[in-house]
N, C-alpha and C positions, 0 to 999 in steps of 0.2 A: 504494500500500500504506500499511498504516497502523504510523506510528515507532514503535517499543517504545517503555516506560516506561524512563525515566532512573531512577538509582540515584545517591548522594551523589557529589559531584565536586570531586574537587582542581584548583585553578586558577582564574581568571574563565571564566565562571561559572555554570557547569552546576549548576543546583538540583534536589534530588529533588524528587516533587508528593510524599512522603510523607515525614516526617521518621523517623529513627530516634532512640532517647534517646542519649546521649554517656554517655560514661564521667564516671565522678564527677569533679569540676574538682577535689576536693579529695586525689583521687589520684593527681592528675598531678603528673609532675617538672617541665611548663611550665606558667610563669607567666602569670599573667593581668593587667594591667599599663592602670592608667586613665594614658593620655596626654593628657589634654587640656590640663597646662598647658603643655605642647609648645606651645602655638597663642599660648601669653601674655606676656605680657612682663617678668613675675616671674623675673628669672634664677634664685634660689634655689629657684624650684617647679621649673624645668624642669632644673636641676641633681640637685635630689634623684631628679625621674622619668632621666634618664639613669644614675643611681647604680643603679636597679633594673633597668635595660636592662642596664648592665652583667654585673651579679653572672650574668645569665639570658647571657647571652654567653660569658660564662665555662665557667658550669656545665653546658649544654647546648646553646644555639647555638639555642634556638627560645624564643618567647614570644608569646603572643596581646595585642593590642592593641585597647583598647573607648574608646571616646569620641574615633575616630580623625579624624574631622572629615569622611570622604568623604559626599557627598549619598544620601541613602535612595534618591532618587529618579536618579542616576544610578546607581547597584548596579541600582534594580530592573533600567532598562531594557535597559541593558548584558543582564542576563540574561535578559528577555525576548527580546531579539533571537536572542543565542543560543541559545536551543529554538527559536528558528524559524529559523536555518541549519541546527541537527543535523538539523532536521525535513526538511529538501531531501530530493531523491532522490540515491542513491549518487553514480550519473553527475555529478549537476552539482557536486557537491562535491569529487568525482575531478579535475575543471577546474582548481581551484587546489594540484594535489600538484603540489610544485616539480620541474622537470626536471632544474636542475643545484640542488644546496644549496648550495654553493661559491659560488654567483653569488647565490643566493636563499634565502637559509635559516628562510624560515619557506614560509605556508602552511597545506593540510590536508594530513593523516594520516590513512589508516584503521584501522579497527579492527587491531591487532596490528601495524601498523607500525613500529613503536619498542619499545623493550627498553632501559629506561633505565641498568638494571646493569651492559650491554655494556660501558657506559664507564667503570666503577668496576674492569673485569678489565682495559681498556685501562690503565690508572693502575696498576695492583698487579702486573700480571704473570701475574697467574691467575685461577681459574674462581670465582664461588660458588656455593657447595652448593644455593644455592634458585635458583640460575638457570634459565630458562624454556625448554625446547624452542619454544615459541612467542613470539610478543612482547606485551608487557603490553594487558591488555583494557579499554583504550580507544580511542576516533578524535579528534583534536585537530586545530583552526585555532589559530594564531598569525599576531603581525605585528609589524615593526620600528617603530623610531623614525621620527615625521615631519622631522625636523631635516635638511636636505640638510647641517649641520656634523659629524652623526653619520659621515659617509661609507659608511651603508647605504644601499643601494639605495633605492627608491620602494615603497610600498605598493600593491599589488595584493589590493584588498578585493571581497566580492559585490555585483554588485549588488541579489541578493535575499538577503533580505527588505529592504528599502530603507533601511531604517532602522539595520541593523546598523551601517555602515561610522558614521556620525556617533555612537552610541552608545556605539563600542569607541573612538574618538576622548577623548568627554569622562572617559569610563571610567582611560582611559589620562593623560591629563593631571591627573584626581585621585589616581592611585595615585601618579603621578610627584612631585605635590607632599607627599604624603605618605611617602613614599621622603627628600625632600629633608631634612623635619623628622626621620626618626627618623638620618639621616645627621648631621643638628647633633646627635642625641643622645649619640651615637655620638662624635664628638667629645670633647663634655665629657668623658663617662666615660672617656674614654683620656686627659684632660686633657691637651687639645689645643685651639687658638683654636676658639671653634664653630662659627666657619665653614670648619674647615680641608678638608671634602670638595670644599665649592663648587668648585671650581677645579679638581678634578682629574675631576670626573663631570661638566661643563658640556658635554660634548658625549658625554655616556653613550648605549649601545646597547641600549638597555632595552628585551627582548620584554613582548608580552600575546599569554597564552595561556589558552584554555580547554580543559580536558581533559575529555570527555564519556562517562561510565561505562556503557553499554547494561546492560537488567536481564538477568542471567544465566539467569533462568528457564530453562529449555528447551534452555541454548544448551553445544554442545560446549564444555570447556573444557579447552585443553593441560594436560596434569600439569605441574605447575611454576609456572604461568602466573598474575600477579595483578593487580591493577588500576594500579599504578606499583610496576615492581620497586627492590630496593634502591638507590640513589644519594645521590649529593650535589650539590647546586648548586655552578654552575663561580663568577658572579659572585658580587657586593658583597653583594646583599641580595634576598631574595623575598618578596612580598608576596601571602598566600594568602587568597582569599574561596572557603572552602569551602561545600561543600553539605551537608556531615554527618560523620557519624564517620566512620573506617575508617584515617585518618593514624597513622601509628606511626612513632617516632623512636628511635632508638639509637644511645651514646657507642660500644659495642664495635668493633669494625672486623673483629675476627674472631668469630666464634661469638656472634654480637650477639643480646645479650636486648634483649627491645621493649616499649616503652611506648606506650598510646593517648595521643591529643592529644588534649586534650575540645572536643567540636565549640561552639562562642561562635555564635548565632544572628546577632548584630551586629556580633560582631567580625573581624578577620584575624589570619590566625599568619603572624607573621614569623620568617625565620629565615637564617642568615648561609650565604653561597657558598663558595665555598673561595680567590679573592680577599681577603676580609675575613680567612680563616683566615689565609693568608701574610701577608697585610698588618699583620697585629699581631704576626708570628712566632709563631702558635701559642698566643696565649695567649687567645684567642677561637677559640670551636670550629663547624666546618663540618662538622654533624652527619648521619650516614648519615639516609635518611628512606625509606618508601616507603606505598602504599597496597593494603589488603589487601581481598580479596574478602571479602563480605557472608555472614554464615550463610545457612544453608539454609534458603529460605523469606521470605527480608527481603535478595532482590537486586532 
């Protein structure tokens, strides 16, 4: 049979083949944020760019980062590959749903198999009002760290399309090194020695995941149900290569009003877990987030 068409996708790194326009950058409450003297050796450049990591940490816990240093040319393939895992047939992709999570917790996922707000009611005690009868409408693969010092498990990758597994590899060790640099940012701004993460994330359990958005057209959809419901990241930091618009983030926790993220063609939105939250006691925020389904017509 032949795969629907993709629709924008949160996570590495499901691309639509058709872009949709982004909300005006200049109406967004997140920052848009040139890091590149992060890479230099100007303490006072990479000072000042952690002073604006900051304030956006503060203020809302997400910001988009442009001149991040990852290779054009490992984004592409990374994504290339992955339209041609989504593209498998169900069955074979079914292979890699984990038996036990507890022993293996990544993997694929199908369509509606997750319900990411479950665990915001697990955390609070109670229900939300947009909760899903069904679970959020996408299928996702993830995978752990390669580090046997991480004390996760082994990777368990496809072997088709053949190229995937070494892709999500090099993929995964440039986000990682870019994770490292916005962690020294992160530092300064909390005016802390810059290397103070080093040492406590050297042997971090850091997923890559991509979540792949099937196009709604045609397709039943739960009342309730969206394409990543409300949550918050559990760890330090997330590092998002979007495919387009559709991200909305919110301070409220209760009766949360929402703002779009404006989709950065080049960029990634970073944005802090709820570690990072505790970890500064609150004064950095791990902000609710989720992704919403597409107008009528433009899934």
């Amino acid at each position: 049979t032949t795969p629907p068409p993709r629709s924008p996708a949160m996570g590495l790194p499901s691309a639509p083949r058709e872009r949709s326009r982004s909300p005006r950058r200049e109406e967004s409450i997140v920052p848009i944020i040139d890091i590149s003297a992060l890479s230099g050796s100007d303490v006072a450049a990479r000072t000042a760019v952690a002073k604006q990591i900051g304030k956006a940490c503060e203020e809302i816990g997400f910001f988009i980062v442009v001149n991040h240093g990852i290779a054009k040319e490992v984004i592409d393939k990374a994504w290339h590959e992955t339209f041609g895992f989504f593209d498998r047939p169900l069955e074979e992709k079914k292979k890699f749903v984990s038996e036990d999570e507890a022993a293996y917790p990544y993997g694929y996922s199908v369509l509606g198999g997750e319900l990411l707000s479950r665990g915001k009611e697990v955390d609070t005690g109670s229900k939300q009002s947009t909760a899903a009868a069904g679970g959020d409408m996408k299928e996702l693969f993830n995978m752990g760290p390669k580090d046997p010092a991480s004390g996760m498990p082994p990777r368990r990758m496809p072997e088709e399309p053949s190229g995937f597994a070494p892709a999500w590899d090099a993929y995964y060790d440039q986000a990682n090194d870019l994770a490292q640099r916005i962690l020294r940012a992160f530092a300064l701004a909390l005016e802390l020695p810059e290397d103070w993460f080093v040492s406590k994330t050297d042997k971090h359990i850091s997923a890559l995941r991509s979540n792949n958005y099937p196009d709604q057209a045609g397709m039943s959809v739960p009342a309730g149900s969206i394409r990543c419901s409300a949550h918050t990241d559990y760890g330090t930091v997330t590092i998002l290569k979007s495919g387009g618009p559709g991200l909305q983030v919110s301070k409220d926790k209760e009766n949360p009003v929402w703002h779009d993220v404006p989709f950065v063609e080049d960029g990634f939105v970073i944005n802090l877990g709820d570690l990072m939250r505790r970890w500064t006691n609150d004064r950095w925020s791990s902000t609710l987030h989720r992704v919403v389904n597409p107008p009528a017509g433009k899934a």
